[in-house]
C-alpha positions as CSV (number, residue, x, y, z in Angstrom):
1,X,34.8,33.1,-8.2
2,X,31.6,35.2,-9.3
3,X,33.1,38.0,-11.9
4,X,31.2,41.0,-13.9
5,X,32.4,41.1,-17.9
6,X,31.5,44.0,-19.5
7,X,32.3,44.6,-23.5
8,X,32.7,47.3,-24.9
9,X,34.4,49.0,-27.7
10,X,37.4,50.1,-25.7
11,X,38.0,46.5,-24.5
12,X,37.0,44.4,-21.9
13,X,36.7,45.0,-18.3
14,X,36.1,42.1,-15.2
15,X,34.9,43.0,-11.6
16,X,35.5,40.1,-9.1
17,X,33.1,40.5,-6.6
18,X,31.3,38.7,-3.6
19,X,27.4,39.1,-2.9
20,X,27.5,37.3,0.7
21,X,26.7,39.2,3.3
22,X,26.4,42.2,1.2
23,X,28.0,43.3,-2.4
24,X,31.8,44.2,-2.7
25,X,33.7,44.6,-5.5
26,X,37.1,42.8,-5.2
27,X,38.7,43.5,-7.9
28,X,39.0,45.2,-11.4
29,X,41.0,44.7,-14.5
30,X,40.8,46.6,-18.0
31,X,41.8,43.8,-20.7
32,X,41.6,43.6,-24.8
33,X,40.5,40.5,-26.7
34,X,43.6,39.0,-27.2
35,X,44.2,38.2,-23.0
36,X,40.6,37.5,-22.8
37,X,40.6,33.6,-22.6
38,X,43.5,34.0,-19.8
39,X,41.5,36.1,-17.7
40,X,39.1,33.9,-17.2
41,X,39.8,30.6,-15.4
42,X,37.4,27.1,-16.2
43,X,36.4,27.7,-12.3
44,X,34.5,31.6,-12.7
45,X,31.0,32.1,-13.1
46,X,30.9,35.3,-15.2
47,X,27.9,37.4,-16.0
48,X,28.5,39.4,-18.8
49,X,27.1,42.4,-20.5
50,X,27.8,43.9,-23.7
51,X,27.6,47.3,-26.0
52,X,25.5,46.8,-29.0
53,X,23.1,48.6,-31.6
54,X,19.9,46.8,-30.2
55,X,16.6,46.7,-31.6
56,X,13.2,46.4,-29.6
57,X,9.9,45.8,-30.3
58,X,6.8,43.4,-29.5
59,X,4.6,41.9,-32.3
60,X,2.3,38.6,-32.2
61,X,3.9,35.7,-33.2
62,X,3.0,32.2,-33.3
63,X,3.4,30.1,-30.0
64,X,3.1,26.7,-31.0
65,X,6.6,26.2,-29.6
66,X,9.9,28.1,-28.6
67,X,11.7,27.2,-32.0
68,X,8.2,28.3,-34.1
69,X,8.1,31.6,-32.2
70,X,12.5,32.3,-32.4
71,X,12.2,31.5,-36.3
72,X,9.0,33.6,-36.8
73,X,10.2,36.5,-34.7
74,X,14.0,36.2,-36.6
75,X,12.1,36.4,-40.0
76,X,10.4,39.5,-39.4
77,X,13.9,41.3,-37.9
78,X,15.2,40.1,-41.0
79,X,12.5,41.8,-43.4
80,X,13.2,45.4,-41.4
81,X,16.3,44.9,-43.0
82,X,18.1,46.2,-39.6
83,X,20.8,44.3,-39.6
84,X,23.1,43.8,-42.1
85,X,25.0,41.4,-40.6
86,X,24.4,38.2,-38.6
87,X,21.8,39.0,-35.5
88,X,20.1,37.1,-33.0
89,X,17.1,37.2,-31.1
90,X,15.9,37.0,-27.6
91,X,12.3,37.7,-26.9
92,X,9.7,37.0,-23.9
93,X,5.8,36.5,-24.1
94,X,3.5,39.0,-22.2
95,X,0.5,37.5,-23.2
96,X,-1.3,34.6,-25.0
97,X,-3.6,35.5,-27.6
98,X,-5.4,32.5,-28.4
99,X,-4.2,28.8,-28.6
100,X,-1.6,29.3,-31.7
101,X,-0.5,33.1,-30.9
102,X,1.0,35.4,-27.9
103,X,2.3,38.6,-28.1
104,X,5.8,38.9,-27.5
105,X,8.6,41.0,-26.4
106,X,11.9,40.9,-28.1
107,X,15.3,42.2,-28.5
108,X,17.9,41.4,-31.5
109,X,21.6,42.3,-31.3
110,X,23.8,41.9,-34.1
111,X,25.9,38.7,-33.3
112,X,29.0,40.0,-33.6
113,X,28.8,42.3,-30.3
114,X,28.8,39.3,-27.9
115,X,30.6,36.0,-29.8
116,X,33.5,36.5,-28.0
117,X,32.1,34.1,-25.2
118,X,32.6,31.4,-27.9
119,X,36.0,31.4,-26.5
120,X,35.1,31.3,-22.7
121,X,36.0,27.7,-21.3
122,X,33.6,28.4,-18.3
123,X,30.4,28.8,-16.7
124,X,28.2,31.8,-17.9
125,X,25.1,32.6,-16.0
126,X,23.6,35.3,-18.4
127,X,24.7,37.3,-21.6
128,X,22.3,40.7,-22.2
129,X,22.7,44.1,-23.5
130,X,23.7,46.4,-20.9
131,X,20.9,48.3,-21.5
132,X,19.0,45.2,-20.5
133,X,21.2,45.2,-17.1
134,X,20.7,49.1,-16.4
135,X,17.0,48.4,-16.9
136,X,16.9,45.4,-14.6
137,X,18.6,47.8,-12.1
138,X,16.6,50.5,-11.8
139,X,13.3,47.7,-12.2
140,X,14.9,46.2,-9.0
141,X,15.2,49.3,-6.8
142,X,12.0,51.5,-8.0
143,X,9.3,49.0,-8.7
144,X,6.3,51.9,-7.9
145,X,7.5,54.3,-10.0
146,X,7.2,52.3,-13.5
147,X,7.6,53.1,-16.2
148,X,10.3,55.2,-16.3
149,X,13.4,56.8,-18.3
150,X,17.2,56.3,-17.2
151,X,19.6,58.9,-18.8
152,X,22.8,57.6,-18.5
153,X,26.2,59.8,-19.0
154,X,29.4,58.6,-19.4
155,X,32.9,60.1,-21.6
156,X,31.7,58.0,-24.5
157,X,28.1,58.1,-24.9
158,X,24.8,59.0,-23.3
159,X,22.2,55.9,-23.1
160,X,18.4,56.8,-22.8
161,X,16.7,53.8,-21.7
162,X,12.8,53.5,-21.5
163,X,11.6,50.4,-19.3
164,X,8.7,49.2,-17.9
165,X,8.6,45.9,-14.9
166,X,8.6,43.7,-18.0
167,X,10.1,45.2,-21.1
168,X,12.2,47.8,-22.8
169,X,10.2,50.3,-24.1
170,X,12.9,52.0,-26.5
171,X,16.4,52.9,-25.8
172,X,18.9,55.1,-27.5
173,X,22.6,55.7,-27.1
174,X,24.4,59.1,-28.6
175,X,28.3,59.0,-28.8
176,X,29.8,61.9,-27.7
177,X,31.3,63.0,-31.4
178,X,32.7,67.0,-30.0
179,X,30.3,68.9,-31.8
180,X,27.8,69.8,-29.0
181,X,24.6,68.5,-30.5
182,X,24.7,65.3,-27.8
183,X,22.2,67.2,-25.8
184,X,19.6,68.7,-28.9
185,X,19.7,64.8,-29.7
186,X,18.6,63.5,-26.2
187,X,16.1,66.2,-25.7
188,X,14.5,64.9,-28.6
189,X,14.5,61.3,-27.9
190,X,13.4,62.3,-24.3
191,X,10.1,64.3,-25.6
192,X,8.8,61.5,-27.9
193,X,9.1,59.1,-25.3
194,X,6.7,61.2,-23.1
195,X,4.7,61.2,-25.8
196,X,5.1,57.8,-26.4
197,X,4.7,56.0,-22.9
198,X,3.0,57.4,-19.4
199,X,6.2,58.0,-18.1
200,X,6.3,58.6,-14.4
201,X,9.9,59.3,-13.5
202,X,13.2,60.7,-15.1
203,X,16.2,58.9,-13.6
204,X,19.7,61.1,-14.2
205,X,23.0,60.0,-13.7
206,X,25.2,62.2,-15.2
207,X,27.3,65.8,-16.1
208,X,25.2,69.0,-14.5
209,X,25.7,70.7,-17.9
210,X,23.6,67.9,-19.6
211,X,21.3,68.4,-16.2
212,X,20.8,72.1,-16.9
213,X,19.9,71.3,-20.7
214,X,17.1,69.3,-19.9
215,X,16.0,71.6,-17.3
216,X,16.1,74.1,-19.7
217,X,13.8,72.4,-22.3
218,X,11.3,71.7,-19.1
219,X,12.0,67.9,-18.8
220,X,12.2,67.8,-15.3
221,X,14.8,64.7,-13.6
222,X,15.7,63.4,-10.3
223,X,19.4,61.3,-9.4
224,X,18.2,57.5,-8.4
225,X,20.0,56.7,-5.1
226,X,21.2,53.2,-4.7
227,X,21.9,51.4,-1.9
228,X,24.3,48.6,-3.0
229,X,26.7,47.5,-0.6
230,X,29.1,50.1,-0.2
231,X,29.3,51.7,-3.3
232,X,29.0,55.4,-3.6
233,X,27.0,57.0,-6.3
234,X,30.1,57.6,-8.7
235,X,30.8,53.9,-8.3
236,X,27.7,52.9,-8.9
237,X,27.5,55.1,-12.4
238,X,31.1,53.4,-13.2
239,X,29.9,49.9,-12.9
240,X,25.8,51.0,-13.9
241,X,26.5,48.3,-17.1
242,X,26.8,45.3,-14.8
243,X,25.3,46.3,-11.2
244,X,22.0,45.3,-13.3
245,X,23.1,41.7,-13.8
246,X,22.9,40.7,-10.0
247,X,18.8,40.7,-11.2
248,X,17.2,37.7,-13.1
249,X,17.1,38.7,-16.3
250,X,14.0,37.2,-18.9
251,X,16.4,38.6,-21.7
252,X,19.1,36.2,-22.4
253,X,21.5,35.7,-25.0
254,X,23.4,32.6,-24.1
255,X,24.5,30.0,-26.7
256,X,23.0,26.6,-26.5
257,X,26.7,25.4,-25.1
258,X,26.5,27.8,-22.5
259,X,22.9,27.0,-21.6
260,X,23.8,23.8,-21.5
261,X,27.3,24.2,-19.1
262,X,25.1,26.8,-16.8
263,X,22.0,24.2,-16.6
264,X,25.1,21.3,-15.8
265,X,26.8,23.6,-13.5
266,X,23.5,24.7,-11.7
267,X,22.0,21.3,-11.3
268,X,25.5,20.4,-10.0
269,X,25.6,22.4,-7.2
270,X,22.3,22.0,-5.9
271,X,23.0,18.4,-6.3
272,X,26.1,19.7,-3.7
273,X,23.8,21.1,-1.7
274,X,21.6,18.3,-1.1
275,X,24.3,16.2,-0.3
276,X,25.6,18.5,2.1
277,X,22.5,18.8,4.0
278,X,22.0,15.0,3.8
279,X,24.8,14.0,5.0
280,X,24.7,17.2,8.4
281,X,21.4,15.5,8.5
282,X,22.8,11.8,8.2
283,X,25.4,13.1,11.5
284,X,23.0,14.1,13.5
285,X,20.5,10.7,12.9
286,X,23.9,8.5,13.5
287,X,24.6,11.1,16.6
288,X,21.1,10.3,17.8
289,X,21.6,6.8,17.1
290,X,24.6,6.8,18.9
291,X,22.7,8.5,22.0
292,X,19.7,6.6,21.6
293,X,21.7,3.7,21.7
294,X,23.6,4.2,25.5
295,X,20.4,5.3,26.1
296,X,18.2,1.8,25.4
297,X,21.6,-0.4,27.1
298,X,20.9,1.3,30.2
299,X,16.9,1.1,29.9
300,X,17.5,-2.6,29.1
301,X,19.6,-3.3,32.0
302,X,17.4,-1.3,34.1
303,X,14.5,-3.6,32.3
304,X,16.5,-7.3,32.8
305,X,17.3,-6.0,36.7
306,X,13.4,-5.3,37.2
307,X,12.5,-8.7,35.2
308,X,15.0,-10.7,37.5
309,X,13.4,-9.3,40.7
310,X,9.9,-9.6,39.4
311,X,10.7,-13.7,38.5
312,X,11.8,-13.6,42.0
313,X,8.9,-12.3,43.7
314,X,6.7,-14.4,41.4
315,X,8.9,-17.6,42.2
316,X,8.4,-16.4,46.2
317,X,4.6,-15.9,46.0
318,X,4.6,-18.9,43.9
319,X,6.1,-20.9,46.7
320,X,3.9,-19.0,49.1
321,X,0.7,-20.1,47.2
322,X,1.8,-23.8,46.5
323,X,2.8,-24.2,50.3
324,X,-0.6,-22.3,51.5
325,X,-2.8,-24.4,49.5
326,X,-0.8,-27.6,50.4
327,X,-1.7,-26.9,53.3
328,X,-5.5,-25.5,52.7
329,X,-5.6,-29.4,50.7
330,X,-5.2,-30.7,54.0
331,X,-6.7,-29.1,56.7
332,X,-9.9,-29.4,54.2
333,X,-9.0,-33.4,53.7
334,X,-8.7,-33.2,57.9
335,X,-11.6,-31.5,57.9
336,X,-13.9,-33.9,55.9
337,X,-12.5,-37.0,57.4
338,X,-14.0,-35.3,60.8
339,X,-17.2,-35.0,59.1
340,X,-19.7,-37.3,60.3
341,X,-21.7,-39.4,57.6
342,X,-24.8,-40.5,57.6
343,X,-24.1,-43.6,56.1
344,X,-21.7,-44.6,59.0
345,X,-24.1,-42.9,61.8
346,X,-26.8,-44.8,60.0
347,X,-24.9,-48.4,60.5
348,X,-23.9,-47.3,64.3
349,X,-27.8,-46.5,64.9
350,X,-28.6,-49.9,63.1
351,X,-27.0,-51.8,66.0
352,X,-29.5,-50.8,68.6
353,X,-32.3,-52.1,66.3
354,X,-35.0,-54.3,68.3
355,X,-36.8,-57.0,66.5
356,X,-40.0,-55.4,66.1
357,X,-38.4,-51.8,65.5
358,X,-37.5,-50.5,62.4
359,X,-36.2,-47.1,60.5
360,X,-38.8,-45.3,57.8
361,X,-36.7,-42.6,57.6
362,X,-33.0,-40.9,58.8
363,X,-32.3,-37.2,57.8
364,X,-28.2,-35.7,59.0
365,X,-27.2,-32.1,59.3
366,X,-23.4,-31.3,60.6
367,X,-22.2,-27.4,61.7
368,X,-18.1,-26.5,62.6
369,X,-17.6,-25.0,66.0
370,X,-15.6,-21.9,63.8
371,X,-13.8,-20.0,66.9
372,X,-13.5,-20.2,71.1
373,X,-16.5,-17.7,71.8
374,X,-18.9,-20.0,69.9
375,X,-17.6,-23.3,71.4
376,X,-18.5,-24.6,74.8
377,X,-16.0,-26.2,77.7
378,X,-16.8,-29.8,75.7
379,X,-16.0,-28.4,72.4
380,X,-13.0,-27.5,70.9
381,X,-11.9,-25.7,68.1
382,X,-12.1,-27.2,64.7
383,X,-14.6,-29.6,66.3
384,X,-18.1,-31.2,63.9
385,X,-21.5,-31.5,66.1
386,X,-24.1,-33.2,64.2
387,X,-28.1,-33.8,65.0
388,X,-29.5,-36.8,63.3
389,X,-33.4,-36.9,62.9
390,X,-34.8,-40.9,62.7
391,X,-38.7,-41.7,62.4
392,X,-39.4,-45.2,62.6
393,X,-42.2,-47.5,64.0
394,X,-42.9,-50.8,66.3
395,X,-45.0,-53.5,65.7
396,X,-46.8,-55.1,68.5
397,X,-48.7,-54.2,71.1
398,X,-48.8,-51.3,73.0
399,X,-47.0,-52.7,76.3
400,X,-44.6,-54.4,74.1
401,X,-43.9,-51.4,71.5
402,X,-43.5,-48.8,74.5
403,X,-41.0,-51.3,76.1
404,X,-38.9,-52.3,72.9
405,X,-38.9,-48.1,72.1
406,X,-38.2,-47.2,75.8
407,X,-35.0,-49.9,75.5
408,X,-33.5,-48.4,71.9
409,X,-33.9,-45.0,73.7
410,X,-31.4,-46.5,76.7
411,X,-29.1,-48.3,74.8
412,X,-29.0,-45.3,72.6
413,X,-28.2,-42.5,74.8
414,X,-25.4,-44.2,75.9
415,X,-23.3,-42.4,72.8
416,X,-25.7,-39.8,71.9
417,X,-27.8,-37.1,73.6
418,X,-31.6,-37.4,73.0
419,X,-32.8,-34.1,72.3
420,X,-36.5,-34.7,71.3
421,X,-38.5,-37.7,71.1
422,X,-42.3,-38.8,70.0
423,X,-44.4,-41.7,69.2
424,X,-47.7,-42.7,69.7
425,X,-49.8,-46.0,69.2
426,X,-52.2,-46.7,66.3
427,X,-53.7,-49.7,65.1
428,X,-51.2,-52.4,66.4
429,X,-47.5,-50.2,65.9
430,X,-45.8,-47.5,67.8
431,X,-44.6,-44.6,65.6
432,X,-41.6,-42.8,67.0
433,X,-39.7,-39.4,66.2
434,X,-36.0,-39.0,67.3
435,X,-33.6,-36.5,67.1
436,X,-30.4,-37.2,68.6
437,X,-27.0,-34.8,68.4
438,X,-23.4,-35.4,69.4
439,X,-20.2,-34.7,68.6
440,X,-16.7,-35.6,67.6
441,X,-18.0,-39.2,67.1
442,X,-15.1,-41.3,65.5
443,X,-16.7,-44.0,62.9
């Protein structure tokens, strides 16, 4: 559980709280030093504020690293001659000089105002000042109106705090002694620091007697109104030293073992985080999967179903193709062993030869018949008509060619039709042109 501590020299008090959806304040226990370590379990994450004489300033120091600038800035604390006792510093840089200086902001505390969390067995987040947490809250609600002065009134003290976005400016607390000089005090500190800084705004929470003594001595203030969950105003000024600590602080005065727990603790739970989000995003990838999965057993049945009928139609069309050209194979083998050739129309033709006539040369052309309307009452479908054109000549004279010619023209048109024929006589032989044509003519 998240918890407030707040130290001061009354005793201790803790505010359990949540921050999620908005701020509300649990619970709240007033406790001394000696129950302490029993009020807070191993499992809290406190933030914790304290009361201290705080001193604040910014200087140039050297920046050649954090241990160079703590030491330097602790030495110079030290030759003030502030603090008496054991202190400690906490500082931030506004800006870098050159390579080997920066001008720094710091803030040193006596160490003695928060070394109780030595004996805290768990996780601390931060460890300011409160006047580092009232400054963070009013930075946090009124960034435009910078830099400003909070008066803060309670039945111990009043706390003047001077701020800018980045740094205290100065601060002062006056404890209320009975002797009516609390006000004379703070009306002071109040006109130096208007001297001092460009103040733009006076923030007051307080008594309306104090109200009407700064009035009086024309320092004019207005009451901040917060908007913190559902705290009212008085609430607000009851818990003003540890509202500021639910704001990033640049002031911190955490041991090295708490650093250390806090760094542990926070790299722990994002580390929780992470693992949480992998693993909602590791259920819905093995969800998906999952889905994805059915899904591709029913695409791949779909897939083998439409594979099985497409070996099918390709066995079929297969089948189809092998029988149709089987088939093409032999009508075309039918249809050249009907095809006349020349060489066997040649030998036919060679038995009408005379012995005086003889072939010079034979030329063959064949045509298919290819349906009924070209095909005459002696043809029929699928038929071969061929024409074969013969020149040859007759030696002798001319009675004797014309007679041997006129006989191979008889003997030939037995079998074939004579569709032209020439010759003529010339020096002792008869030269003849034939061109005969039939069909169907088996060899």
């Amino acid at each position: 559980m998240e918890k407030f501590l707040y130290c001061s020299k009354k005793g201790f008090r803790i505010v359990s709280f949540k921050n999620k959806p908005t701020f509300q304040v649990l619970d709240i226990k007033e406790i001394d030093i000696e129950t302490l370590s029993q009020a807070i379990s191993a499992k809290d994450i406190i933030s914790v504020s304290f009361e201290a004489n705080l001193y604040v300033d910014a200087g140039d120091f050297v920046s050649l690293s954090k241990l160079a600038t703590y030491t330097a800035i602790k030495n110079a604390v030290n030759n003030f001659g502030i603090f008496g006792r054991d202190f400690e510093v906490s500082f931030k840089k506004l800006k870098q000089i050159d390579k080997t200086k920066a001008t720094y902001y710091y803030v040193a505390v006596g160490k003695d105002s928060f070394d109780f969390i030595d004996n805290l067995d768990c996780v601390i987040k931060q460890c300011v000042p409160d006047e580092i947490a009232i400054k963070n809250l009013f930075c946090a609600n009124y960034t435009d109106d910078l830099p400003a002065l909070a008066i803060i009134e309670n039945d111990d003290f009043i706390k003047a705090i001077a701020f800018d976005n980045d740094r205290l400016l100065s601060t002062k607390t006056i404890r209320k002694e009975g002797f009516g000089v609390e006000a004379q005090e703070l009306i002071q500190f109040t006109q130096g620091t208007l001297a001092q800084h460009k103040i733009k705004n006076i923030y007051f929470l307080g008594s309306s007697q104090l109200q009407d003594s700064l009035h009086e001595a024309s320092i004019n203030v207005q009451q901040p109104a917060f908007k913190i969950g559902n705290l009212s105003q008085d609430q607000i000024l009851d818990y003003i030293g540890v509202l500021g600590l639910l704001y990033k602080n640049d002031i911190n005065f955490l041991t090295p073992k708490h650093q250390s727990n806090y760094l542990l603790f926070k790299h722990t739970r994002n580390a929780i985080r992470l693992a949480a989000i992998v693993f909602v995003v590791g259920l819905f990838v093995l969800f998906a999967g999952f889905s994805n999965y059915f899904k591709i057993l029913g695409l791949t049945e779909k897939l083998n179903d439409t594979l099985t009928d497409f070996k099918q139609n390709i066995g079929s069309i297969n089948t189809n193709i092998n029988a149709t050209s089987m088939q093409n194979s032999v009508n075309l083998y039918a249809q050249i062993s009907k095809t006349p050739k020349l060489s066997y129309i040649l030998a036919d033709l060679s038995t009408y030869k005379l012995p005086n006539l003889y072939f010079i040369e034979a030329s063959f052309t064949n045509s298919k018949f290819p349906d009924a309307q070209n095909a005459t009452s002696n043809q029929t479908l699928g038929s071969f008509e061929y024409s074969v054109n013969i020149k040859g000549v007759v030696f002798g004279t001319l009675d004797k060619t014309k007679s041997e010619f006129n006989t191979f023209l008889r003997e030939v048109s037995n079998k074939y039709n004579i569709e032209l024929s020439n010759f003529y006589y010339l020096d002792g032989k008869l030269l003849f042109d034939v061109n005969l044509e039939d069909k169907n003519v088996s060899f």
